[in-house]
C-alpha positions in Angstrom: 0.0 0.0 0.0 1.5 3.5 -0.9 1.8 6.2 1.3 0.7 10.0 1.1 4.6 10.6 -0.1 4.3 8.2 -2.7 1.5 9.8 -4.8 2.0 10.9 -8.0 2.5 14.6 -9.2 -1.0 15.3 -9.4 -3.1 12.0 -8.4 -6.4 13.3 -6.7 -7.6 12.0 -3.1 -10.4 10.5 -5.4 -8.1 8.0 -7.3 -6.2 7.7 -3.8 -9.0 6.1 -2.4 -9.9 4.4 -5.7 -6.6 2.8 -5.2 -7.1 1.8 -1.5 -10.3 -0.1 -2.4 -8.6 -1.9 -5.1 -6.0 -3.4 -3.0 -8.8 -4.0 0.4 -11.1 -5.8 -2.7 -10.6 -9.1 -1.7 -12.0 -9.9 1.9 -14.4 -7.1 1.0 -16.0 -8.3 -2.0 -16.2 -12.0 -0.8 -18.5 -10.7 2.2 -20.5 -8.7 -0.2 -20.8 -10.1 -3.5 -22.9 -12.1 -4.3 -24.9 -11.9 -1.1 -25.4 -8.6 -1.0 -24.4 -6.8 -3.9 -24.0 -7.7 -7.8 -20.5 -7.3 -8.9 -20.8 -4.3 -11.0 -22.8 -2.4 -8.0 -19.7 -3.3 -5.6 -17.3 -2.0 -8.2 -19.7 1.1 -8.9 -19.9 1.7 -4.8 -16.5 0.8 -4.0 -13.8 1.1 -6.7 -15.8 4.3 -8.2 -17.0 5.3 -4.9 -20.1 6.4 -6.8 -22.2 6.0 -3.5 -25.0 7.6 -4.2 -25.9 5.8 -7.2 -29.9 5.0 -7.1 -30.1 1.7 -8.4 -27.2 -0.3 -6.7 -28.5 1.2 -2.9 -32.0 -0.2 -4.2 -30.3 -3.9 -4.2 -28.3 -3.3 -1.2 -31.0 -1.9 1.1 -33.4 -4.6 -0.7 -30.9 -7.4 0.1 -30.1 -6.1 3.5 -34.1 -5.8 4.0 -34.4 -9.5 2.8 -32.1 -11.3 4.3 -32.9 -9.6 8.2 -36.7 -10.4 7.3 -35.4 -13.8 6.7 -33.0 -14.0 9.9 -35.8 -12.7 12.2 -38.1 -15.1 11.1 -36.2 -17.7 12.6 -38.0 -16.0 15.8 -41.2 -14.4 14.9 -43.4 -17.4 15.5 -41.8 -18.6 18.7 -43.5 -16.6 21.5 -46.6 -17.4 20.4 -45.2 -21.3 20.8 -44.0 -20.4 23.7 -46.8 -18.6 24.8 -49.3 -21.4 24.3 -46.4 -24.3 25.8 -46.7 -21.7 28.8 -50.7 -21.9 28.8 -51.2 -25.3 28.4 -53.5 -23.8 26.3 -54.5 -22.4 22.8 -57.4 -20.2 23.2 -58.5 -17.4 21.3 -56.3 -18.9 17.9 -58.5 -19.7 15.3 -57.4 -23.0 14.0 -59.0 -22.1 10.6 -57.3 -19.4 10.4 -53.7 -21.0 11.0 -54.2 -23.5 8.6 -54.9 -21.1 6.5 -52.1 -18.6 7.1 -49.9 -22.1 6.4 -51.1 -23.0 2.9 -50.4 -19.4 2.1 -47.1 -19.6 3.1 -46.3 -23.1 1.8 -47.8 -21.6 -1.6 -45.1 -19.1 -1.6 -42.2 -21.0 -0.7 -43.2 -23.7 -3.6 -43.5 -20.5 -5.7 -40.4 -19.4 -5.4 -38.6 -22.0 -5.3 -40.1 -23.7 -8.6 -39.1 -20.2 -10.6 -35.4 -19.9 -8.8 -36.3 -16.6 -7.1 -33.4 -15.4 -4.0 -33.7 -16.9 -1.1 -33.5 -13.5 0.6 -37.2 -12.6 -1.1 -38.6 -15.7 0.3 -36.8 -17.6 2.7 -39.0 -16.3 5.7 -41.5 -18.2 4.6 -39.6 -22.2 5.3 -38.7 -20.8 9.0 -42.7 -19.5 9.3 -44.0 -22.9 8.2 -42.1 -24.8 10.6 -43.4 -22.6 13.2 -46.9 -22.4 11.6 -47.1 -26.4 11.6 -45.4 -26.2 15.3 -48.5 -24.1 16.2 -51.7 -26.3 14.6 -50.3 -29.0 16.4 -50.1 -27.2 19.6 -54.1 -26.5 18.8 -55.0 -29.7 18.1 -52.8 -31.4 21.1 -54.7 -28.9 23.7 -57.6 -28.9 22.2 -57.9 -33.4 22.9 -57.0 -34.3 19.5 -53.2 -35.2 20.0 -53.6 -38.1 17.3 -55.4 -35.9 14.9 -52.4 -33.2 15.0 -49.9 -36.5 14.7 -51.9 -37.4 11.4 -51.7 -34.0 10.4 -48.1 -33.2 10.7 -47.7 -36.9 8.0 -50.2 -35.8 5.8 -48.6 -32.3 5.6 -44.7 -33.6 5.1 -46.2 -35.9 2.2 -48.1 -32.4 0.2 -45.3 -30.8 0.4 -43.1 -33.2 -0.8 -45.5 -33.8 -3.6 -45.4 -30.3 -4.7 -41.6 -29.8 -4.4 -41.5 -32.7 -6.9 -40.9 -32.8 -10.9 -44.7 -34.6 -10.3 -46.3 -31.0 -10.0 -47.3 -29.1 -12.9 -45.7 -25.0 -13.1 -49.6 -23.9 -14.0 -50.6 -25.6 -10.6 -48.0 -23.8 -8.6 -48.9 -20.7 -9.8 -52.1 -21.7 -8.9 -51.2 -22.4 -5.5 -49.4 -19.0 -5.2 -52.6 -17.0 -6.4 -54.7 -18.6 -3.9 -52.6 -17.1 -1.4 -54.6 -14.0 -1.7 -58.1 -15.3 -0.5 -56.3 -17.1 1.9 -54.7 -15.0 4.1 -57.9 -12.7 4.0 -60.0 -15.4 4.5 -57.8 -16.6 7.9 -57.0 -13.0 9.1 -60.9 -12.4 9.2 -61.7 -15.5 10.7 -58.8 -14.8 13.1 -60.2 -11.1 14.0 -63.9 -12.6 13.8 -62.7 -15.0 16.8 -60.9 -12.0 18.9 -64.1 -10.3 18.5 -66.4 -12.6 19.2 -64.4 -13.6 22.4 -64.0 -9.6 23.5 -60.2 -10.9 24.0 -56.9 -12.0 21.9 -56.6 -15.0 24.2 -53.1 -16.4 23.6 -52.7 -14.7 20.6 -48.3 -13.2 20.9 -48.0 -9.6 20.8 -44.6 -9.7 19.4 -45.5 -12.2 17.1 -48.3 -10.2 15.2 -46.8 -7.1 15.2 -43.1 -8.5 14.0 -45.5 -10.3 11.5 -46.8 -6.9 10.1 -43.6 -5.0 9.8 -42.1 -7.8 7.7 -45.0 -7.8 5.8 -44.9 -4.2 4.7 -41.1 -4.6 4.3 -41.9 -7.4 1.6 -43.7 -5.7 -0.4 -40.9 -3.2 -1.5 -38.3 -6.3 -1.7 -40.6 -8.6 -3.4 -41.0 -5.8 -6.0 -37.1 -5.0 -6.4 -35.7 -8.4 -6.4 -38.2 -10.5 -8.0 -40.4 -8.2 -10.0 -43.1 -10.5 -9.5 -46.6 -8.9 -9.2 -48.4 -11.7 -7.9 -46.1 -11.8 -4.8 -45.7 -8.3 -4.3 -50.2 -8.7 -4.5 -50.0 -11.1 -1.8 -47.9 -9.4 0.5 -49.4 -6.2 0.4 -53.2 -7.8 0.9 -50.9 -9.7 3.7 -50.0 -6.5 5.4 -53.7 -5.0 5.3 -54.5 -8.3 6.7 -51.5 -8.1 9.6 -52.7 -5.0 10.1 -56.4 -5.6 11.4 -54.8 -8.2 14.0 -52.0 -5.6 15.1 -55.2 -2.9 15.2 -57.2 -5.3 17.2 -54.7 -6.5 19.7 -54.1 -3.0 20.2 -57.9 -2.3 21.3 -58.5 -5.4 23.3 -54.8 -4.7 25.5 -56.4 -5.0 28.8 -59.3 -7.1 28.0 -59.0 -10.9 29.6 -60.1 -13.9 29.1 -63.0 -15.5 31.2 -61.1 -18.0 33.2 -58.0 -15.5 33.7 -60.9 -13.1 35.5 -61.9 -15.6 37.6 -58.3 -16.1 38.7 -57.7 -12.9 40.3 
């Protein structure tokens, strides 16, 4: 690496810098590129050091976006398994609903994986599922049907497996993927007809609905930028109307409690 002394008669701090990125490139661009950057953004950001060019921050903040979306939902579904394990009970979750909320989010991981999209514009959804399957078992267990839930969690593994395979038709896929839409409104609303009926969110998680709607609003912008894919970008936004209603609700009902909790104190 050269020092100040060194430059040429005339060399600008600009190419100085230029310089210093060139010879840091390595360890650099590994951690960057592909992940987060195409290689002609990193040289554009960080040989050029043209950082305020439009369309390479668009990836980079749509990447960076993706892939904490995707590293947070390793979490997002856990205190409400938590929350029920805690319980010993599942009240006030709409089974329907779940189920629901499940083929919509098995329909967009099949999506995307059958047309190759990035994993950071969909992998969310394989750590949601887990937890979304986690979760209808938990109803079914509490609610006396532990067998039922067993049977379930087989038939479940099988579909999927099905539709991950070379078996499946493309047109059903899509198929699948554009149901999504009347799904989650169907199982939001049957969800938010449950908390209102009940006057209460029962075990419904806080932190899991509202962590639910901010990724849900943060997908619709990274959907859009790195898939271009309007029927995802469709589902997430209807999603995040959807999220919203529960959010709104659990927001009204804060200090409203269920029956047997009342009787309790």
């Amino acid at each position: 690496m050269r020092t100040v002394g060194q430059w040429r008669l005339g060399e600008t701090g600009g190419s100085y810098f230029c310089n210093m990125a060139a010879e840091m490139d390595g360890p650099l661009k590994r951690a960057l590129v592909p992940l987060l950057l195409p290689e002609k953004c990193y040289d554009q950001i960080f040989v050029q050091w043209d950082l305020l060019h439009v369309p390479c921050l668009k990836i980079l903040l749509s990447k960076g976006l993706g892939l904490g979306i995707v590293a947070g939902s390793l979490l997002v579904k856990l205190p409400q398994v938590f929350k029920i394990l805690k319980a010993k009970s599942a009240e006030g979750l709409s089974l329907q609903s779940v189920m629901l909320e499940l083929v919509a989010l098995t329909g967009t991981m099949v999506y995307s994986i059958t047309n190759d999209f990035p994993f950071s514009s969909w992998g969310e959804a394989l750590f949601l599922m887990l937890q979304t399957v986690t979760i209808c078992f938990l109803v079914l267990h509490y609610g006396g049907q532990t067998m039922k839930g067993v049977t379930f969690l087989a038939c479940y593994a099988l579909v999927l497996l099905l539709l991950l395979s070379p078996l499946t038709p493309r047109a059903l896929v899509t198929l699948l993927q554009a149901s999504n839409v009347p799904a989650v409104v169907v199982g939001r609303l049957l969800q938010a007809a449950t908390n209102y009926q009940n006057g209460h969110t029962g075990q419904l998680s806080a932190v899991t609905v509202f962590l639910l709607f901010g990724g849900s609003l943060a997908r619709i912008f990274t959907s859009i930028q790195e898939t271009g894919d309007p029927l995802m970008a469709g589902t997430f936004v209807v999603s995040s109307l959807c999220n919203g209603l529960i959010a709104a609700q659990l927001l009204f009902y804060w200090n409203a409690k269920a029956p047997h909790e009342k009787k309790k104190q």
